[in-house]
Every structure is written in C-alpha cells, then in structure tokens.
TIRO-2110 file (N, C-alpha, C; in Angstrom, 1 decimal):
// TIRO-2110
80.4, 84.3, 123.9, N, 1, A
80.8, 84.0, 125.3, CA, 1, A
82.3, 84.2, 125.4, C, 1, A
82.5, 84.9, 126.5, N, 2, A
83.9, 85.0, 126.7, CA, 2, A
84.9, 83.7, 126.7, C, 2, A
86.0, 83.7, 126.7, N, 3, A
87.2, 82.2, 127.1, CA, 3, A
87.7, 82.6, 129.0, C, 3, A
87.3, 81.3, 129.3, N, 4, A
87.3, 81.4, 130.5, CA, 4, A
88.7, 82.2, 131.3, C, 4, A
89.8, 82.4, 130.6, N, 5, A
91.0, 82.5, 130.4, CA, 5, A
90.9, 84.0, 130.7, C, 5, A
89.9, 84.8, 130.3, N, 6, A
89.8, 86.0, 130.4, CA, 6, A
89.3, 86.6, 131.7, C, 6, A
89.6, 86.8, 132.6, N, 7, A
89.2, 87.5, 133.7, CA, 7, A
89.6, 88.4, 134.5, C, 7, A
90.0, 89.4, 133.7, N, 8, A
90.7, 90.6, 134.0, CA, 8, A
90.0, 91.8, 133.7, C, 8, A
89.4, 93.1, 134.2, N, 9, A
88.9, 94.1, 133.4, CA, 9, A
89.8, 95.5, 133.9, C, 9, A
89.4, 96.4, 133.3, N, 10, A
90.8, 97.2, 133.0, CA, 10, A
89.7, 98.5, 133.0, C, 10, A
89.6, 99.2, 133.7, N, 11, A
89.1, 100.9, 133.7, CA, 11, A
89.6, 101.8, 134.1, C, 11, A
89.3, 103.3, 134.0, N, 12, A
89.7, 104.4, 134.1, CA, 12, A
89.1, 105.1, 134.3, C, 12, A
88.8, 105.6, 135.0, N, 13, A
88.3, 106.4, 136.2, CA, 13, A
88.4, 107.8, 136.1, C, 13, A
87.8, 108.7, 135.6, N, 14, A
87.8, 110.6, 135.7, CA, 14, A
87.0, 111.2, 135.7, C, 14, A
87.2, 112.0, 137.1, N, 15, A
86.4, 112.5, 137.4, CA, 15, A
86.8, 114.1, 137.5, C, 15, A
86.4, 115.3, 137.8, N, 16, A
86.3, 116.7, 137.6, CA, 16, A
85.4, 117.3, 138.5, C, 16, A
85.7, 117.7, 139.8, N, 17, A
84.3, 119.0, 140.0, CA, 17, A
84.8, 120.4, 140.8, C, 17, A
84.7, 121.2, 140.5, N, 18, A
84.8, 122.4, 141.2, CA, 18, A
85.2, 122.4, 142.2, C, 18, A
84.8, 121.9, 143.5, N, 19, A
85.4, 122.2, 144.8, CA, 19, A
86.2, 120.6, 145.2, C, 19, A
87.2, 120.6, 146.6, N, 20, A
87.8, 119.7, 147.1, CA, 20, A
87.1, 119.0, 147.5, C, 20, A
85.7, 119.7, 148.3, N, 21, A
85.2, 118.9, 148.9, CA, 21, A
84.4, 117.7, 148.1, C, 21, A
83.9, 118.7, 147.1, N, 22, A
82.7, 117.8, 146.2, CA, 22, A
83.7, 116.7, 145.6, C, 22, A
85.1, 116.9, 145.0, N, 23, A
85.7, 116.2, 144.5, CA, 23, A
85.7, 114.6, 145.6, C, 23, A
85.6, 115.4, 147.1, N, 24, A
86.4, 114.1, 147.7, CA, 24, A
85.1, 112.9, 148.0, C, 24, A
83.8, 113.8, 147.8, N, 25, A
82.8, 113.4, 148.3, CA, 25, A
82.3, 112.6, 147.1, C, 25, A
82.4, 112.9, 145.3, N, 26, A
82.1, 112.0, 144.3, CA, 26, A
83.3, 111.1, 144.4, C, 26, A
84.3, 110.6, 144.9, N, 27, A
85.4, 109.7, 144.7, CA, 27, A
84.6, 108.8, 145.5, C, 27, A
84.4, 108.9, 146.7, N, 28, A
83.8, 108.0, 147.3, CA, 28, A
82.7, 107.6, 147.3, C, 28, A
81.4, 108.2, 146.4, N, 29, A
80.5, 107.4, 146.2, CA, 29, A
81.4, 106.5, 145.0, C, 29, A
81.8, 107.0, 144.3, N, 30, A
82.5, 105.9, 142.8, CA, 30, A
83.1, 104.8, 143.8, C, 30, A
83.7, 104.7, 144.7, N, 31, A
84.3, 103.9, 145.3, CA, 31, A
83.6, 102.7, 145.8, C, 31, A
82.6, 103.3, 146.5, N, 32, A
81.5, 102.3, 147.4, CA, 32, A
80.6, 101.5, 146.3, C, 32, A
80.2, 102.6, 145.2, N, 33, A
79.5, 101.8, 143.5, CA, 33, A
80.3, 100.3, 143.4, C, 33, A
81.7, 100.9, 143.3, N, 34, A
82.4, 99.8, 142.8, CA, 34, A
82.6, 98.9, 143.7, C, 34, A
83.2, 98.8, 145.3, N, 35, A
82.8, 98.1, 146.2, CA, 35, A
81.3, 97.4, 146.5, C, 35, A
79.9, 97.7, 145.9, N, 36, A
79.0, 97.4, 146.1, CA, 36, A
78.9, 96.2, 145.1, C, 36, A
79.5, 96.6, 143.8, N, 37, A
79.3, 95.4, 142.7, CA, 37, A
80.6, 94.7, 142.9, C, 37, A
81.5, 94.5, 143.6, N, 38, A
82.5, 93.4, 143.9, CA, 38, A
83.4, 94.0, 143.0, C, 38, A
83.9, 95.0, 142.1, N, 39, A
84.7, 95.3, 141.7, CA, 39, A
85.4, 96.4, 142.6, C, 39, A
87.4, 95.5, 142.4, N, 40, A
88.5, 96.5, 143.4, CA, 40, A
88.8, 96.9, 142.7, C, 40, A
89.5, 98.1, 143.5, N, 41, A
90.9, 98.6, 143.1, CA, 41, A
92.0, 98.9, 143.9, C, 41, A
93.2, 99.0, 143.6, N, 42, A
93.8, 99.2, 144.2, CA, 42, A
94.9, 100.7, 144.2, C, 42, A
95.1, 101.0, 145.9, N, 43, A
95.0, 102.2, 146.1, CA, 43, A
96.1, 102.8, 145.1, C, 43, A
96.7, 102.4, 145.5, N, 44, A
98.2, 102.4, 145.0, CA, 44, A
98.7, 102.3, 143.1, C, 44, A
97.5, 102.4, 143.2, N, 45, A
97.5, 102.3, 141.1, CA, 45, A
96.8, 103.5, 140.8, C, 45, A
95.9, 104.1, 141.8, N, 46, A
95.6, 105.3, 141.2, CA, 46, A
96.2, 106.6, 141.6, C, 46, A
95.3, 107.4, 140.9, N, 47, A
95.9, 108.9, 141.4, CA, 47, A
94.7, 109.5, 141.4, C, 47, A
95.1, 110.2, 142.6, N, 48, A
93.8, 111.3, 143.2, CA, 48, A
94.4, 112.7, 143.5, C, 48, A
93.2, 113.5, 143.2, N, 49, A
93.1, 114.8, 143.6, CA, 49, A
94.4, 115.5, 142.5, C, 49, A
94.8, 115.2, 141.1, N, 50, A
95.5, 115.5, 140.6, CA, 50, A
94.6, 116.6, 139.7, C, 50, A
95.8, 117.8, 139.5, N, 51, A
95.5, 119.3, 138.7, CA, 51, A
95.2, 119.1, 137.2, C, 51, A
95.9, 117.9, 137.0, N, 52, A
96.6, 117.2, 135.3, CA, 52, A
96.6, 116.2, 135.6, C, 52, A
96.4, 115.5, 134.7, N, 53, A
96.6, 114.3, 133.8, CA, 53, A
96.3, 113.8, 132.2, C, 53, A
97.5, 112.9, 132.5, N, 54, A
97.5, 112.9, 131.2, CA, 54, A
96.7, 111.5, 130.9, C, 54, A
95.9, 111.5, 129.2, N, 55, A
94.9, 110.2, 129.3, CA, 55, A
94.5, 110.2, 127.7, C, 55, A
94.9, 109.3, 127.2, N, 56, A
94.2, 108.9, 126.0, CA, 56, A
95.0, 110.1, 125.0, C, 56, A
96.2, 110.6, 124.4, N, 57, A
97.1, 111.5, 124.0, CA, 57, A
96.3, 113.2, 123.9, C, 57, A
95.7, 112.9, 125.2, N, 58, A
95.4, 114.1, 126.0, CA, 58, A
95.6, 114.9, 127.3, C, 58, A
96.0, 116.0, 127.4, N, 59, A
96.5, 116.3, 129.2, CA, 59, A
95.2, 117.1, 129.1, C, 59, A
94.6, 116.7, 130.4, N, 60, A
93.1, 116.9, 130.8, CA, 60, A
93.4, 117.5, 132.3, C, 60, A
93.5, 119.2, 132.6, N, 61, A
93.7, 119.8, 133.6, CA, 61, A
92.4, 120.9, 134.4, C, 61, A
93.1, 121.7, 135.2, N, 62, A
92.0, 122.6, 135.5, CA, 62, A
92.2, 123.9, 134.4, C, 62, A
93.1, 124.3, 133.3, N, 63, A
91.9, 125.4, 132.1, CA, 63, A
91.5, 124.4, 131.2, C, 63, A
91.7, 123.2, 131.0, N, 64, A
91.2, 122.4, 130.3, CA, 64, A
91.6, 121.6, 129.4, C, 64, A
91.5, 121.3, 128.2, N, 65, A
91.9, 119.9, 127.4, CA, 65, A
92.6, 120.6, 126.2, C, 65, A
94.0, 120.2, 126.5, N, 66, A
95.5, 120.7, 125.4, CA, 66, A
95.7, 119.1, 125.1, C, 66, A
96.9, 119.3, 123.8, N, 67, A
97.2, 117.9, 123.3, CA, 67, A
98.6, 117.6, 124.1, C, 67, A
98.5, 116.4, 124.5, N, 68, A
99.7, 115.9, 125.0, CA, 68, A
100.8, 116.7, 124.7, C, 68, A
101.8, 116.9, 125.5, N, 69, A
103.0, 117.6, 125.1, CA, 69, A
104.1, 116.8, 124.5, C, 69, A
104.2, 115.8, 124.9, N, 70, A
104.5, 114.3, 124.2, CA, 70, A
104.1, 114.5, 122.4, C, 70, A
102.8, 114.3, 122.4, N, 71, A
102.5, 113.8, 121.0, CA, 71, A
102.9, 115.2, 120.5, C, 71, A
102.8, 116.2, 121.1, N, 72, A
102.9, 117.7, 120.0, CA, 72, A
104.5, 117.7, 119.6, C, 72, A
105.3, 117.3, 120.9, N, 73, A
106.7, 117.2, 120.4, CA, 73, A
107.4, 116.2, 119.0, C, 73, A
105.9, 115.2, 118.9, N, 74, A
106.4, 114.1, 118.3, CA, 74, A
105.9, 115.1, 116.9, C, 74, A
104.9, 115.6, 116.7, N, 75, A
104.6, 115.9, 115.6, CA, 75, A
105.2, 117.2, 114.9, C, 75, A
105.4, 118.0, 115.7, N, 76, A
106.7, 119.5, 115.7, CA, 76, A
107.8, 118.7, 115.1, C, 76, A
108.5, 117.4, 115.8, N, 77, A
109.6, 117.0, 114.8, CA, 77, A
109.8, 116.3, 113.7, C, 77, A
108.0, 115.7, 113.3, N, 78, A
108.2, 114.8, 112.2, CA, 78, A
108.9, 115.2, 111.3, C, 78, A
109.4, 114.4, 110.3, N, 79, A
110.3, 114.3, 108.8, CA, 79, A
109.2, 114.9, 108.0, C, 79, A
109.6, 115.3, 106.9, N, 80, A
108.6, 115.7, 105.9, CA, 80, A
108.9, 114.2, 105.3, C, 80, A
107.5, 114.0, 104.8, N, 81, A
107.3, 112.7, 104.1, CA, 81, A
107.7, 112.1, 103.1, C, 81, A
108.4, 111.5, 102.7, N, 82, A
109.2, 111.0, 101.2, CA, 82, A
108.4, 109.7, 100.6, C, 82, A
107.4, 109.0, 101.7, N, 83, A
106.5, 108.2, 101.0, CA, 83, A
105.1, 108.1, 101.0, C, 83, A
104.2, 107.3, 100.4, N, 84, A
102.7, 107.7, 100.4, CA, 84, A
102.5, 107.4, 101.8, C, 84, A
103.1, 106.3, 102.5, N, 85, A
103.0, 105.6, 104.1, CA, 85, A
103.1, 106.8, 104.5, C, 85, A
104.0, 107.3, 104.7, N, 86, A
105.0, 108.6, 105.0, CA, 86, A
103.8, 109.4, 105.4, C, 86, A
103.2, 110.0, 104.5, N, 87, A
102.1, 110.9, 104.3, CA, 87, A
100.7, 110.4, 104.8, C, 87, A
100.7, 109.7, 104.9, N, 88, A
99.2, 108.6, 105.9, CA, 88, A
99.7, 108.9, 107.1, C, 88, A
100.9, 108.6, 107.5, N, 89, A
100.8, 108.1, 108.9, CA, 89, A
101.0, 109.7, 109.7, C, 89, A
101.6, 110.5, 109.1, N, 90, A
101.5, 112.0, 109.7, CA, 90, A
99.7, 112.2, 109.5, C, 90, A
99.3, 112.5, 108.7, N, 91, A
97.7, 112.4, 108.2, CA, 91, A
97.4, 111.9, 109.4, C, 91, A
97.6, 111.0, 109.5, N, 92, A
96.3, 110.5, 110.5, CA, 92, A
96.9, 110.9, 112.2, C, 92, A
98.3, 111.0, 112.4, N, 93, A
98.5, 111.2, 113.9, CA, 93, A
97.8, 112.8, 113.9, C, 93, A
98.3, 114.0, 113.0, N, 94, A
97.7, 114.8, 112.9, CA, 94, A
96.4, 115.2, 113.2, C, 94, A
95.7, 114.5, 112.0, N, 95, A
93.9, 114.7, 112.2, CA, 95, A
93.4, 114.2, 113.6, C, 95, A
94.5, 113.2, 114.3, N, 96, A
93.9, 113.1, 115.9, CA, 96, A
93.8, 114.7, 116.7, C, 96, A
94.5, 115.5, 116.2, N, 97, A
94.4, 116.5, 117.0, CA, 97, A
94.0, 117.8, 115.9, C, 97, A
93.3, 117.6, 115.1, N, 98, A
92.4, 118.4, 114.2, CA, 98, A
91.6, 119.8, 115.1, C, 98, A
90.9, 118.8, 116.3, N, 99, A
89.8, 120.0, 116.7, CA, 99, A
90.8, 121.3, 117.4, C, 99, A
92.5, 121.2, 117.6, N, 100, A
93.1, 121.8, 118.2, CA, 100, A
93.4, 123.3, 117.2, C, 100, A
93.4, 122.7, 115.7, N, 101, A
94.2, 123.7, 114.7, CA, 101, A
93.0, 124.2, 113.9, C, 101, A
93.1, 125.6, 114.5, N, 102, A
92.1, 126.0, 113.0, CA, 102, A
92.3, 125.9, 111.9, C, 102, A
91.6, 125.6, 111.2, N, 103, A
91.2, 125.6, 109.6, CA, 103, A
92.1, 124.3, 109.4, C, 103, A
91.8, 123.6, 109.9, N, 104, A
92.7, 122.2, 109.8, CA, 104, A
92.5, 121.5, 108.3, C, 104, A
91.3, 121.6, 108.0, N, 105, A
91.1, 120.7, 106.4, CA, 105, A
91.5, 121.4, 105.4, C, 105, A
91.2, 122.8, 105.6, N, 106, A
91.7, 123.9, 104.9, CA, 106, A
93.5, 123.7, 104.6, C, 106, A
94.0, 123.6, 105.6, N, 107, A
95.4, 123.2, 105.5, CA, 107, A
95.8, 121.5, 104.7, C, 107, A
95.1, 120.7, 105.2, N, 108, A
95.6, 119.0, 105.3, CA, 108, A
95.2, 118.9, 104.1, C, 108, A
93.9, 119.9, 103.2, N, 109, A
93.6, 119.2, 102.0, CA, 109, A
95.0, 119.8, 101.2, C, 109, A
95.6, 120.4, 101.0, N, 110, A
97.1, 120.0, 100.5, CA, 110, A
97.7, 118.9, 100.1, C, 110, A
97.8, 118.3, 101.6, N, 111, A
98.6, 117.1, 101.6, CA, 111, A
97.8, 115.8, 101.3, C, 111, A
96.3, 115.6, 101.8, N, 112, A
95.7, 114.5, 101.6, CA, 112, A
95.6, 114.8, 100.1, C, 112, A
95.4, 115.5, 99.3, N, 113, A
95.3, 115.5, 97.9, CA, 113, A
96.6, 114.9, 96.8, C, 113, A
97.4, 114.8, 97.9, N, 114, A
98.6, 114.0, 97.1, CA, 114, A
98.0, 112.5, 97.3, C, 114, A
97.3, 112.1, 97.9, N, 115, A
97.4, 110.4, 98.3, CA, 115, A
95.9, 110.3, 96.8, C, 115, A
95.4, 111.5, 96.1, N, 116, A
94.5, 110.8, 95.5, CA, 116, A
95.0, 110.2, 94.2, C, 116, A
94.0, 109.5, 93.2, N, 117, A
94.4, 109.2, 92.2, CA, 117, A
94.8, 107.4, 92.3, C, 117, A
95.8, 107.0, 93.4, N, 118, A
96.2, 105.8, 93.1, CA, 118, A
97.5, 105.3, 92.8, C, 118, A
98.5, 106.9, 93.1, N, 119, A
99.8, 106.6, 92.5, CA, 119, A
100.3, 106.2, 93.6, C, 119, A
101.4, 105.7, 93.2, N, 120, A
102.0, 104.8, 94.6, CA, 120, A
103.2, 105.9, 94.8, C, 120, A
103.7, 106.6, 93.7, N, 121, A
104.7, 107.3, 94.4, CA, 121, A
104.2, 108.9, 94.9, C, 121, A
104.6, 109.4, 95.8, N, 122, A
104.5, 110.8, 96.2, CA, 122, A
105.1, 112.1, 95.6, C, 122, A
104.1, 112.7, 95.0, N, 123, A
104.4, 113.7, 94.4, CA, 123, A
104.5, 115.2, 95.1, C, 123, A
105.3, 115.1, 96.0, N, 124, A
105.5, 116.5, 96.8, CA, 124, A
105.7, 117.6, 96.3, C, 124, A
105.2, 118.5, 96.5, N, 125, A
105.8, 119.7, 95.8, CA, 125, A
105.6, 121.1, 96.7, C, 125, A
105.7, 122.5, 96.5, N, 126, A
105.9, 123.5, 97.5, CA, 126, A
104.7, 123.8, 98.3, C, 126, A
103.5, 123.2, 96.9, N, 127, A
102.5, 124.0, 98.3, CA, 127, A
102.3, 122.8, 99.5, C, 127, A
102.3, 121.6, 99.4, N, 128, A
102.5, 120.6, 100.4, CA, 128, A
103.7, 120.6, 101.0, C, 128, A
104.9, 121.1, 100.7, N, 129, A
105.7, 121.4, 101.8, CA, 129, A
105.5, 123.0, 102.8, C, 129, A
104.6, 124.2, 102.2, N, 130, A
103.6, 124.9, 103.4, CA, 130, A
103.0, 124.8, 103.7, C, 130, A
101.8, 123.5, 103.4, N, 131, A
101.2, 123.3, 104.6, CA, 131, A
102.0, 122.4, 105.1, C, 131, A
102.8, 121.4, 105.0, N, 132, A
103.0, 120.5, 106.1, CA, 132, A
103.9, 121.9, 107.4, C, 132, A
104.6, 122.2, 107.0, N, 133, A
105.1, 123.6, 107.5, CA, 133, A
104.3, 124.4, 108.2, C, 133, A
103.2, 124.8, 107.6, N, 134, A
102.3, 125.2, 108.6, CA, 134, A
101.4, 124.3, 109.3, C, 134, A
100.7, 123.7, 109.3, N, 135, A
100.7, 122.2, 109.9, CA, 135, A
101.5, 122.2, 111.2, C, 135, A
102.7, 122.3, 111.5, N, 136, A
103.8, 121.3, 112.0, CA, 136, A
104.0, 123.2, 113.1, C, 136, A
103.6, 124.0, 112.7, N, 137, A
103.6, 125.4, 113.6, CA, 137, A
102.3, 125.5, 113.8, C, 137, A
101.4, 125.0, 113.8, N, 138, A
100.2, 125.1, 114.2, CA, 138, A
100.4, 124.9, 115.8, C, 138, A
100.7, 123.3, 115.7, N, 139, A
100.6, 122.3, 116.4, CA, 139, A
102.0, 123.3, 117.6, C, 139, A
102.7, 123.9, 117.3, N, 140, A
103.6, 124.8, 118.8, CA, 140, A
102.7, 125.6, 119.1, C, 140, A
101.8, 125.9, 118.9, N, 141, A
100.6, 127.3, 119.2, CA, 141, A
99.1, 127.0, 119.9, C, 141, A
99.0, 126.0, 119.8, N, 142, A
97.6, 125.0, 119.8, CA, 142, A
97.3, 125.3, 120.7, C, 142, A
95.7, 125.7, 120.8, N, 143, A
95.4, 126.1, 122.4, CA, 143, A
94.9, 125.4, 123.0, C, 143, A
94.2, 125.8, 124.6, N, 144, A
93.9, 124.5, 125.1, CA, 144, A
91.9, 124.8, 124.7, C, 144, A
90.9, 123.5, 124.8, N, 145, A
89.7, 123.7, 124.5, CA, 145, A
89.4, 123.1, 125.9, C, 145, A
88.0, 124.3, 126.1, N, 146, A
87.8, 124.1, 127.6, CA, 146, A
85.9, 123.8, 127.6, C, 146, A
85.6, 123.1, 128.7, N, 147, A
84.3, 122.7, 128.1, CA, 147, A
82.8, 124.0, 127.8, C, 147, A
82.2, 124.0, 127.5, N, 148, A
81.3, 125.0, 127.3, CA, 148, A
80.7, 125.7, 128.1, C, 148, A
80.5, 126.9, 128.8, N, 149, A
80.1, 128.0, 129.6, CA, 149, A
77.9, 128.4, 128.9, C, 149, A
77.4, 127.6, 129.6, N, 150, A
76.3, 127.8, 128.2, CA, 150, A
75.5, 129.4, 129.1, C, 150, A
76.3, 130.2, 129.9, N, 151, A
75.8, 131.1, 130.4, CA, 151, A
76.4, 132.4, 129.2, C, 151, A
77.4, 131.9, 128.5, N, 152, A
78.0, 132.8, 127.3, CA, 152, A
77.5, 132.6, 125.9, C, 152, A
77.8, 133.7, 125.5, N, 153, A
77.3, 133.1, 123.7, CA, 153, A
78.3, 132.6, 122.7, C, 153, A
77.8, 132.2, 122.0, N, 154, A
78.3, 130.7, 121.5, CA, 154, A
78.8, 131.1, 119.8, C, 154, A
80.2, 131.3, 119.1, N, 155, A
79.9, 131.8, 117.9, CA, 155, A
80.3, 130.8, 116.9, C, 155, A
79.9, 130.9, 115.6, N, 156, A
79.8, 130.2, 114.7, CA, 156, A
80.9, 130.4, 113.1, C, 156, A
81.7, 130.3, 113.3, N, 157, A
82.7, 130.6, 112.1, CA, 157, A
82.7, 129.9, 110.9, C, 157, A
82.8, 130.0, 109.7, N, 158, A
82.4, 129.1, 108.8, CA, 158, A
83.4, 129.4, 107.7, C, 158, A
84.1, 128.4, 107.0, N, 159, A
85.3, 128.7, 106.3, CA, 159, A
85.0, 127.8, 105.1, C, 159, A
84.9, 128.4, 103.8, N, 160, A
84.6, 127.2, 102.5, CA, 160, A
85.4, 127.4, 100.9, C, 160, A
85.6, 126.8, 100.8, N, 161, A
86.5, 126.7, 99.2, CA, 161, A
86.0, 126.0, 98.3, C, 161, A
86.8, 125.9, 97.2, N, 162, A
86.1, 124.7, 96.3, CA, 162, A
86.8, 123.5, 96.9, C, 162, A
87.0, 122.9, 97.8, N, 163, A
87.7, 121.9, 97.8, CA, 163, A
87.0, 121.8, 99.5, C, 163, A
87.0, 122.4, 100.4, N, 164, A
86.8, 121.8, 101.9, CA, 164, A
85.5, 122.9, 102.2, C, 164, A
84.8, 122.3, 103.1, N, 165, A
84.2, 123.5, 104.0, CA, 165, A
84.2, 123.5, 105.5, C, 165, A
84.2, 123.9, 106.0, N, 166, A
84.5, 124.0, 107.6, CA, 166, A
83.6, 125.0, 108.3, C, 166, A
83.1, 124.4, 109.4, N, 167, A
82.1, 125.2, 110.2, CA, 167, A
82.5, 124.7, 112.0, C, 167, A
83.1, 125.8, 112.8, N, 168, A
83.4, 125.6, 114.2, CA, 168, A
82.6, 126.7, 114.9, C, 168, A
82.2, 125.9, 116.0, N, 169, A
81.3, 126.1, 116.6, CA, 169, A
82.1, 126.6, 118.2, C, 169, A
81.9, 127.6, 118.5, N, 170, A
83.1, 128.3, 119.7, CA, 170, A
82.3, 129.2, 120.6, C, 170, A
83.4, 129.6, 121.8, N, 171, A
83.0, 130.7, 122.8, CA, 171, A
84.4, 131.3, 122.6, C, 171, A
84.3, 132.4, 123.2, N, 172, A
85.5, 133.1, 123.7, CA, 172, A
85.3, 133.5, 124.8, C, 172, A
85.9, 132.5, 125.8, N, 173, A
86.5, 132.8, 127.5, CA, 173, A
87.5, 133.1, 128.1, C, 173, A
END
C-alpha cells in the first residue's frame, strides 16, 4: 500500500499519426479518457503538434528515431578510459544506443574484454584504443531507425566470430 504522502502521478504522453487532422482528433479522445477518469493536465506543461521531440535520450521525429544530439555529443567527447569505472560507465552509456551502430558487439567486445578476469587495474592497449575510436565515430554517423514498412521486405544480416555473433533484422527505405 502506498504512504499516504504520495499523491502525485507523473505521465507522458506520445502520440504520432499521419495526418493533422487525425493527429488533432486522437489528442482529444486521450484528453476526454483522461478527463473521464478524473485525471488533469495542464495546458501549459505540454506540447502539441510538435515535428520532434526529444524523450527518454531519444529525439523521436517525423523520419524517425535518432539518438539525442545531446547524449551523441556527450559520447563523441568522452575521455578514453584510464579506469575499470572508466570503462563501465562509457560501456554502458554506449550500449544504450547499440541498436544505432552496426556491428556494435563486434566492436565493444574489444573493450568489454578488458573488464574480464577480475583485475582491478585496466589494461588498455591499441586494439581497445580502435575500437573505442571507432566506437566514438560511429556514434557522428548514426542513422536515424524508422518504424517498419511491413509492405517492404525485410533483410536479415548476420555477423559471427569466435567471440560475438550478431544478427539485425532491417529494411532499406
């Protein structure tokens, strides 16, 4: 059971349709939904009828879903890592935006292969400084991914080593 203390709720709201009208005409059923069950909002906190926005370290537009330009800037300028933290915390802001860079494991197992073993110190060396290098140029090139056309065919690329395997599942629009 909740603490009475708590009575606040917090949502977000996105919606997407093809035309202005349909757009204007799903806003307001969502509206009246939420007026029906006693939940407000207020006008003046949202935004409507926007091309872009940005949401969850994603800009979500009309060609479709690129990574923040924000977070790409952040990760274009990271430091090369000098600790195991170091190397986690790029790792993981990175792997948030994995589905953007091809052959992403293919590259990251480089670097995530330094964190195995248990050593506490980081053992960098050249081929982990090209991938982080490539890695870090990926991420200025990144395209945007746009939702599925299931009137097109659909292709299947498949990438494997002794170490990763990778299988992406694509169109070309």
């Amino acid at each position: 059971m909740l603490d009475a203390r708590w009575s606040w709720i917090s949502i977000n709201i996105l919606g997407y349709l093809a035309t202005l009208d349909d757009h204007i005409a799903h806003v307001r059923v969502v509206l009246e939904c939420l007026l029906a069950n006693h939940l407000y909002v207020k006008a003046e906190k949202g935004q409507f009828h926007q091309e872009a926005v940005s949401f969850l370290g994603y800009q979500i537009g009309t060609q479709g879903v690129m990574m923040d330009e924000r977070k790409a800037d952040a990760v274009r300028s990271w430091p090369v890592p000098t600790t195991i933290k170091g190397l986690q915390r790029f790792g993981g802001f990175a792997n948030f935006y994995c589905r953007f860079i091809k052959t992403f494991r293919s590259i990251a197992y480089l670097l995530t292969s330094l964190l195995k073993g248990g050593s506490r110190k980081l053992g960098w060396n050249s081929a982990a400084d090209e991938a982080f290098c490539l890695l870090k140029g990926r991420f200025s090139s990144a395209p945007f991914l746009k939702p599925p056309d299931p009137t097109l065919p659909f292709v299947v690329e498949v990438n494997a080593s002794k170490v990763v395997v990778e299988a992406v599942l694509s169109q070309r629009q």
